[in-house]
PATI-313660 format. One record per residue: x, y, z of N, C-alpha, C, CB in turn; residue in three letters. Coordinates in pm, whole numbers, plus 50000, padded with zeros to 5 digits. Glycine has a CB too. Layout:
REM residues N
XYZXYZXYZXYZala/...
END
This chain:
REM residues 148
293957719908194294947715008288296327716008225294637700508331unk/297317718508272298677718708258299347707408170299197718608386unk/299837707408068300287698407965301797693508036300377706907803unk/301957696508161303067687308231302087674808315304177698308360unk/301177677208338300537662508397300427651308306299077663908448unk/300237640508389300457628908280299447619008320302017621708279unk/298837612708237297387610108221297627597308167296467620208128unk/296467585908250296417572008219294707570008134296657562408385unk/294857569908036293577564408000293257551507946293107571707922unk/292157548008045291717534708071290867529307990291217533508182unk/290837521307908290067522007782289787526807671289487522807791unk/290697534407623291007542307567290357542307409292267541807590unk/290047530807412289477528807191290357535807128287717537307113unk/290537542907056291247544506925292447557106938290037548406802unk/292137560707087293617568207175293037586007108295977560007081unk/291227590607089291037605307105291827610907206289687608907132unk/291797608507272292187616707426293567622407381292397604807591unk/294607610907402295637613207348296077623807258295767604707309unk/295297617907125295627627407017295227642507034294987622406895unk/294027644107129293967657007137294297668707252292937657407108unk/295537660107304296187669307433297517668007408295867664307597unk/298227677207461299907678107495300087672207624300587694007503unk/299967664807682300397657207794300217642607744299547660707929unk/301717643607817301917627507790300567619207859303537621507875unk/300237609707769299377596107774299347583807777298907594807715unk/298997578407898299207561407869298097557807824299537551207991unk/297867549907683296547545807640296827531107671296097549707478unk/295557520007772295467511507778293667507507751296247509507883unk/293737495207677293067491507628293047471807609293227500807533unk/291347466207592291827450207571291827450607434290807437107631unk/291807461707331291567457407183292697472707111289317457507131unk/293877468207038294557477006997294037481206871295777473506998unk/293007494406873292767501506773293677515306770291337503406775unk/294827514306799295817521906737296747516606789295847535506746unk/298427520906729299757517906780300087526506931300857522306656unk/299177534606963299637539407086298677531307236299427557307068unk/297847520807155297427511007298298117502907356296477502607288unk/298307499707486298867488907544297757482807559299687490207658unk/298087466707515296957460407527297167455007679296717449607409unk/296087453507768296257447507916294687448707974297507457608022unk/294857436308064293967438608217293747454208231294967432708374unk/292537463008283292697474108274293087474808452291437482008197unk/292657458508516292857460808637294637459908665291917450308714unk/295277458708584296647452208579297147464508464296687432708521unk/297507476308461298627478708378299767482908432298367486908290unk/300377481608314302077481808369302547502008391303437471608189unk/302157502908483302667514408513302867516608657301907523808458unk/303677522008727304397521308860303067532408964306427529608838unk/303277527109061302737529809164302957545609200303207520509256unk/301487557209203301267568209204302487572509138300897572909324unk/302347567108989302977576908868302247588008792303387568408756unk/300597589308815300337595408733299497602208797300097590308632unk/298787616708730298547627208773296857626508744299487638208708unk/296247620908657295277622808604294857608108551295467633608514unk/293707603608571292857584508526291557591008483292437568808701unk/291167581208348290217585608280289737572008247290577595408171unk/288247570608233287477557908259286287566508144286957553108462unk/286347567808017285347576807940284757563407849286187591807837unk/283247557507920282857547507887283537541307896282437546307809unk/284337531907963284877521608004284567513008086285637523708029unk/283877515608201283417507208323282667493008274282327516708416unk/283157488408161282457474308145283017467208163281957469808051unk/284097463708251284587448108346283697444208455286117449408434unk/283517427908476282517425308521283867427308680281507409908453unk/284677431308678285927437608799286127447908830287147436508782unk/284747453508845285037471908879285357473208973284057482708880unk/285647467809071286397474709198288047473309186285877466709350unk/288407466209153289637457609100289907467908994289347440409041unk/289327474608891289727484308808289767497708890288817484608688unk/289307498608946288917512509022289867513009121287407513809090unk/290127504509153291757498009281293037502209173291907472309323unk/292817495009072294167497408982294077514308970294107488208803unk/293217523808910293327536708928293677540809045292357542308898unk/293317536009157294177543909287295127542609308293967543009400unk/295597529609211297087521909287298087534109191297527498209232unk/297647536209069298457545909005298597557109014298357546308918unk/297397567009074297137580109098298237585209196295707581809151unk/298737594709162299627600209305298057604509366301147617209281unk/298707610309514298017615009606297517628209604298597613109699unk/295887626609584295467639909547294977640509370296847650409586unk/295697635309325295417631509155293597630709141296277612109106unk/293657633509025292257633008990291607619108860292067649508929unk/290297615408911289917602308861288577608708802289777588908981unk/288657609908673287487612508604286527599708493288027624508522unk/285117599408561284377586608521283567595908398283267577708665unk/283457593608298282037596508236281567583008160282097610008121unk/280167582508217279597569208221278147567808125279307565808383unk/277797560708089276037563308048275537564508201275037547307946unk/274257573408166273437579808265272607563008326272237594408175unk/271797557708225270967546608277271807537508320270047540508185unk/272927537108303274067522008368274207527508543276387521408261unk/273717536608581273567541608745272267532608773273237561508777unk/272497523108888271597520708977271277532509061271987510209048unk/271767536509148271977541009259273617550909249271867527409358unk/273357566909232274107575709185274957579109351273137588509097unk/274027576809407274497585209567275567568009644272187591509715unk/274687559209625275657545809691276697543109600274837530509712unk/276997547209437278237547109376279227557509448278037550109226unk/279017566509513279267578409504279997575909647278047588909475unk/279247569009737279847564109880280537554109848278887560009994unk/280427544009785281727531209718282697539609705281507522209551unk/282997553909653284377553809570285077561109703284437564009391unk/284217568109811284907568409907285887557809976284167571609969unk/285287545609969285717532010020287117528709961284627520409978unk/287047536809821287907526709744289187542809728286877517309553unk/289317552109854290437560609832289777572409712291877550309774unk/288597578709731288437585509657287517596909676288277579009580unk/287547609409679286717621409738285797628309601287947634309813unk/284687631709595283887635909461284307646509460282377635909446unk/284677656609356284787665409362283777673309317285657666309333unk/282997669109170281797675909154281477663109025281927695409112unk/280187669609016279387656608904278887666308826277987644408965unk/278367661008705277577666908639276387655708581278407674408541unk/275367658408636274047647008610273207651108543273247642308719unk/273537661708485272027671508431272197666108317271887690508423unk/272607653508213271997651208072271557638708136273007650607920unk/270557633408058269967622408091270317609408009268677625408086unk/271567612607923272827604307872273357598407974273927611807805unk/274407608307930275927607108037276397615508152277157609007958unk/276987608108248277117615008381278537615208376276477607708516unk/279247620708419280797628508433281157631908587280817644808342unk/281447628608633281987624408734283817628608795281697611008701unk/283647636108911285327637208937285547630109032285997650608972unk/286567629809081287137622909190288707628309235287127607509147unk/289237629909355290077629909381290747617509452290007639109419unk/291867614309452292467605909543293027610009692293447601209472unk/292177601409764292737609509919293697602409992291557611510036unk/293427586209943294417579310015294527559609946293817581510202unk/294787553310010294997537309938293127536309984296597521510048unk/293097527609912291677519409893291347506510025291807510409721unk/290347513110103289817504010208289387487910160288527511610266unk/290147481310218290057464410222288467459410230290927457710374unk/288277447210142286787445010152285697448810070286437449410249unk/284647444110029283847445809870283867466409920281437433309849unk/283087472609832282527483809811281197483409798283027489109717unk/280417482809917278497479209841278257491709766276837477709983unk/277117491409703277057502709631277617503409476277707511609711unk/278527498509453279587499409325279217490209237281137496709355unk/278297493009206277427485809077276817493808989276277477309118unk/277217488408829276397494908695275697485808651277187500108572unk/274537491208581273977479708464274937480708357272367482708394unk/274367468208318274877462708197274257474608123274427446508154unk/275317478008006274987487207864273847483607785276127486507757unk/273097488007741271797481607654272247495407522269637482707763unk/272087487507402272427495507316270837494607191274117490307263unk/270397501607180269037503207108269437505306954268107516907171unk/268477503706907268497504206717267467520706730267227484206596unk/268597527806704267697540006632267337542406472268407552506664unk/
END
């Protein structure tokens, strides 16, 4: 993608993303493991309304406020902008009723990728503001992390 777009990443941990692109980056995060995090609400950051071109959620979806986070990505996305999820694979209840939630919440799939039995990757476009009222469907499990 074009190193003039400008990219919000949501959770960011220790700001990879960042470091490894030429487009400007907003790294927000609740724990500053580098000087380039803003620490904040991920449903609340301080950035102006459809400023940004590109929202990234790479393992992040653990607020027990995912619609409210997923609202804050639309509220920032210009129109048309793209919202990329990559998630653990087993934190999907239900891949197809997440998939109709994000319609709800101002958002068109653009393509998935489900074929590891990890992690799922996920696009999204923004089509418009986010429909009023829960999102059924828009539920993860909780992370379970195993001793290998």
């Amino acid at each position: 993608r074009p190193a003039s777009l400008v990219v919000a990443d949501f959770g960011c941990g220790d700001c990879t993303l960042a470091a490894s692109v030429k487009n400007q980056v907003h790294c927000f995060d609740l724990v500053p493991l580098s000087p380039r995090v803003t620490v904040c609400d991920m449903a609340k950051v301080p950035l102006a309304a459809e400023s940004v071109d590109v929202a990234v959620f790479c393992l992040a979806l653990m607020g027990t406020n995912l619609q409210e986070i997923l609202g804050e990505a639309n509220r920032v996305l210009k129109l048309g902008g793209t919202l990329m999820v990559a998630e653990v694979a087993s934190r999907f209840e239900d891949t197809r009723a997440f998939l109709r939630a994000m319609t709800q919440l101002g958002f068109r799939s653009v393509s998935k990728d489900l074929s590891s039995s990890y992690f799922y990757v996920l696009e999204f476009a923004k089509t418009g503001p986010a429909r009023p009222g829960p999102a059924p469907g828009l539920r993860l499990r909780p992370c379970l992390y195993k001793r290998r």
